[in-house]
C-alpha positions, 0 to 999 in steps of 0.5 A: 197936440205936443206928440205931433208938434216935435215931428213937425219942427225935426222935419223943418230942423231937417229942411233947415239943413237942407237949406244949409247943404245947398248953402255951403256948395254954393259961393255965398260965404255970409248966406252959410254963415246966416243959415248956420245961426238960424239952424242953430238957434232952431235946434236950441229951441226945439231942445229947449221945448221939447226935451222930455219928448225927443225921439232919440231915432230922430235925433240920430237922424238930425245929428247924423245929417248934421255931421255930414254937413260939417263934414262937407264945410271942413272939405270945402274949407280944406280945398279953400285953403289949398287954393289959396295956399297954391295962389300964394305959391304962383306968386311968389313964383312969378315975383322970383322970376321977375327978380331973375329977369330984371338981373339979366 
């Protein structure tokens, strides 16, 4: 029974991640931040239970997916950052050429 039950949790692991990809594409920053904690919790506990037993072929697949996932937050976290950092710009802009009207 244990040899079938580690596949089936690293098949919801790897669902979880899909739920998480599908997250971080999206808007909804709380609902990343919810599914990121659940799906860290579930790798917790299926390495908690079944440490002896892991199949290091699928591990590598789990954790290969994972990185691609956090890389994909760093980029989206990046290109936040530059948005932001470009609304920042524009109105400092738009606050200067105020000032340079209101001196002619």
């Amino acid at each position: 029974m244990h040899a079938s039950l580690a596949p089936d949790v690293l098949h919801l692991l790897h669902d979880a991640l899909d739920r998480l990809s599908g997250a971080v594409e999206g808007d909804d920053h709380d609902l990343t931040q919810r599914l990121m904690d659940a799906y860290d919790q579930q790798v917790r506990a299926y390495l908690d239970e079944h440490e002896a037993r892991i199949d290091a072929g699928s591990l590598r697949g789990l954790i290969a997916r994972q990185q691609q996932v956090s890389i994909r937050m760093a980029a989206r976290r990046d290109e936040a950052g530059s948005h932001l950092t470009a609304d920042r710009r524009a109105v400092r802009a738009s606050l200067a050429y105020l000032r340079a009207e209101s001196l002619t």
